[in-house]
C-alpha positions in Angstrom: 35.5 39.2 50.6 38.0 41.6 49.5 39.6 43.7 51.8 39.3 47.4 51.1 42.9 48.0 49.6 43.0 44.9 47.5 42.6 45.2 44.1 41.3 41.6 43.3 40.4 38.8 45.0 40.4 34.7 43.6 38.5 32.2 44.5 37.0 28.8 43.3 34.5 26.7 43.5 36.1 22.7 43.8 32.8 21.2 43.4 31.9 23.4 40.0 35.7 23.1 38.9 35.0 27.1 39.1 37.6 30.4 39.5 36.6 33.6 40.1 38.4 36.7 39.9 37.1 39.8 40.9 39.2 42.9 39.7 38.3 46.3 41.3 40.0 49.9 40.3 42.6 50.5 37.5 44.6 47.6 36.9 48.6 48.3 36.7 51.5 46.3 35.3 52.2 45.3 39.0 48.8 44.3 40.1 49.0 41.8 36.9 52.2 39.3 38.7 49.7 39.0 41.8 46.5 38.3 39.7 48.8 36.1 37.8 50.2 34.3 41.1 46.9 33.8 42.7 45.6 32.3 39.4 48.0 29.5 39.4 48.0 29.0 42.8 44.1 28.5 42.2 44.2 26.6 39.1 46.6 24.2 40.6 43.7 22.9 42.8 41.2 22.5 40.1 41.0 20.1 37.3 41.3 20.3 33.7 38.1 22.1 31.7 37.4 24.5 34.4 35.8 27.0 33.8 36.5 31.2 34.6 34.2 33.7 36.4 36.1 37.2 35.7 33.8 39.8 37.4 35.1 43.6 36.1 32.0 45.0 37.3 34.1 46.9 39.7 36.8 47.4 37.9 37.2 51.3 35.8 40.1 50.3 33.0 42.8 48.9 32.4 46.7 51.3 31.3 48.4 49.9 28.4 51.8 48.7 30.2 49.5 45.5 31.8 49.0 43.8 28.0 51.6 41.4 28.3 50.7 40.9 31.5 47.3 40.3 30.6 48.3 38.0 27.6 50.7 35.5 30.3 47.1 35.3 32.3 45.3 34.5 29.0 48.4 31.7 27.9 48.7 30.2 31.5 44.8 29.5 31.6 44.7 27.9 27.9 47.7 25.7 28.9 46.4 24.3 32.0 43.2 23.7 30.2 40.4 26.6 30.8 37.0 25.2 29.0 35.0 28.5 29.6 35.5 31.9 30.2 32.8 34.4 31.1 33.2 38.3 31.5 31.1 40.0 33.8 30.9 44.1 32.7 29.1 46.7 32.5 27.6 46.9 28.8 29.1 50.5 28.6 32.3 50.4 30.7 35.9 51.2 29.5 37.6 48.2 30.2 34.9 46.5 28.3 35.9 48.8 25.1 39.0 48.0 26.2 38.7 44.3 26.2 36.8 44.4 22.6 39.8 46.6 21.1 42.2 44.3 22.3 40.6 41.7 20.6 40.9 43.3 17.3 44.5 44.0 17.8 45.3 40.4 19.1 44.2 36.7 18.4 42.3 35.9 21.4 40.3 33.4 23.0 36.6 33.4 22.4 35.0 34.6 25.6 31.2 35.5 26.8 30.3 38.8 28.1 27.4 39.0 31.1 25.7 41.4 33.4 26.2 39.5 36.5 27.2 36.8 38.7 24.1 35.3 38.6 24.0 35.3 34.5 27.4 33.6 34.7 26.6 30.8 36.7 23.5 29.9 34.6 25.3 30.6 31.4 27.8 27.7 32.8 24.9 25.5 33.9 23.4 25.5 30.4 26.8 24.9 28.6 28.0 21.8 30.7 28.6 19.9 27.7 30.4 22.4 26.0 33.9 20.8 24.9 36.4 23.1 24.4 37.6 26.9 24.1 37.5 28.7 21.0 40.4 31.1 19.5 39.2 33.2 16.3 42.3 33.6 14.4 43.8 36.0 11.9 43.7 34.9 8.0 44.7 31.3 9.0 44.6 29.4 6.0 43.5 26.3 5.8 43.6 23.1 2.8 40.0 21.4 2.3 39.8 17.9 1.2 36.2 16.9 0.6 35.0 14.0 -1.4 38.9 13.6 -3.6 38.6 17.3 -4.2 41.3 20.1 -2.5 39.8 23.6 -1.8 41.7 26.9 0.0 39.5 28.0 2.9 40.0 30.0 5.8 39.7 29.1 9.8 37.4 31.1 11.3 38.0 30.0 14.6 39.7 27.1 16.0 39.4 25.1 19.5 40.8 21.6 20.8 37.8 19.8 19.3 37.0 21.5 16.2 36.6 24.9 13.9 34.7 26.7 11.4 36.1 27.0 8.0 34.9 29.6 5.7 35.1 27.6 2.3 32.2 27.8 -0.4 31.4 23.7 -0.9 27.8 24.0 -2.1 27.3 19.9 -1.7 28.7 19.7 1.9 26.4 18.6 4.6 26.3 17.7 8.0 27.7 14.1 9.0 29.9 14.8 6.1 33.7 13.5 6.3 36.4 16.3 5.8 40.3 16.5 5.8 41.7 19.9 6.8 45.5 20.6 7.0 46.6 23.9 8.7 50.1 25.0 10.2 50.5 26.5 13.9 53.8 28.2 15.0 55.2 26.8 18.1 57.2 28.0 20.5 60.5 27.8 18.8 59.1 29.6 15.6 58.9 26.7 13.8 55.3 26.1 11.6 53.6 23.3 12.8 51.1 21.1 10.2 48.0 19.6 11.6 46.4 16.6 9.6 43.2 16.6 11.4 40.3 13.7 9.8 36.7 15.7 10.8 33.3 15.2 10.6 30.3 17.9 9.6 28.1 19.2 12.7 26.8 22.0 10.8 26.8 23.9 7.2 26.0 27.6 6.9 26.2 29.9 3.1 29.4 29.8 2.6 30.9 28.1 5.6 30.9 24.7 8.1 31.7 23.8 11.6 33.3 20.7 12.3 34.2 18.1 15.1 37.8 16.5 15.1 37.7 12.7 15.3 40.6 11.1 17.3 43.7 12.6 18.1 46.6 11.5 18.6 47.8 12.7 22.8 51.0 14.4 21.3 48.7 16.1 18.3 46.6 17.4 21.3 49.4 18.6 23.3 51.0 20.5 20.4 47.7 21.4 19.2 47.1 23.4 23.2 50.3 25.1 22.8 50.2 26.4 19.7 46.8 28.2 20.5 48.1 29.8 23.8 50.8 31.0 21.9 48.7 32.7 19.2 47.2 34.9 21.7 50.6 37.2 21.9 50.3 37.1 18.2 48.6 40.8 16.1 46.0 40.4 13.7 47.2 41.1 9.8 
């Protein structure tokens, strides 16, 4: 339990490969390097594809100075392999508003939003085959090659195992085999190109999700970076 001057507590859950963090109050710049601390210090006893509890129920807003703060948390977690991530709010709260105008402003990871504890931890039962985390992305363009044909589409979002590419193929199904070649910036500033080989799981009007097929270990590691890096990045 938190002690009545703290302003957060961590905790996991080895068995679940579960964190929680519990923010209470207004969250400062400062209280962000000791959330941050206690979050690697927790994640370095869990194995990849945990999964994050972040309970705000308790917590009032957030000021502006924390963002970057904020955004190391959000790059830390993606690096060192964060499957899920569920937000516990109140539907109405400010640092919910806050947490939904952020998103417009910045490339973000794609997280869930719940009432309580207890919605969270069967939200996380029912997705334990989920694979990976998803980042929607800002006007990321993206080369199509379906059947000997190149289209221009657009990623719509984007995770370790796959994406959805707004592109208007009227013939493509599921099952279908599709090329798709996109660049990342890394760390140095330099645009990175992705050859990935996919396969169809499911076709909407004018859009499809897909699953990559075998990657390369290096692909995947460049591939992780690149995404936690986006999240510092502002939407066109």
């Amino acid at each position: 339990m938190a002690e009545p001057n703290e302003k957060f507590k961590v905790e996991i859950n080895k068995s679940l490969n579960r964190l929680y963090c519990t923010v209470i109050g207004t969250v400062v710049k400062d209280d962000l390097e000791g959330i941050f601390a206690s979050i690697a210090n927790a994640v370095s006893q869990l194995k990849p594809n945990f999964s994050l509890v972040n309970d705000l129920t308790q917590c009032q807003y957030g000021q502006i100075t924390g963002i970057p703060g904020l955004q190391k948390i959000m790059q830390y977690l993606v690096s060192h392999g964060v499957r899920d991530i569920v937000r516990v709010v109140n539907g109405k709260s400010v640092i919910h508003t806050q947490f939904n105008n952020l998103s417009q402003k910045y490339q973000a990871y794609v997280p869930v939003y719940v009432n309580s504890l207890e919605e969270a931890d069967k939200f996380l039962q029912d997705q334990a085959s989920r694979k990976c985390l998803r980042f929607q992305l800002s006007e990321k363009w993206v080369e199509v090659e379906f059947k000997g044909q190149n289209y221009q589409g657009v990623l719509i979002d984007l995770s370790l195992g796959g994406g959805a590419v707004k592109c208007g193929i009227e013939s493509i199904a599921a099952d279908d085999e599709v090329k798709l070649t996109f660049s990342l910036p890394d760390n140095q500033g330099k645009n990175n190109q992705f050859v990935m080989k996919t396969a169809v799981v499911r076709t909407f009007d004018d859009s499809f999700s897909v699953d990559f097929k075998s990657m390369m270990p290096s692909v995947l590691t460049k591939l992780k970076e690149c995404l936690a890096l986006s999240i510092v990045e502002e939407r066109k």
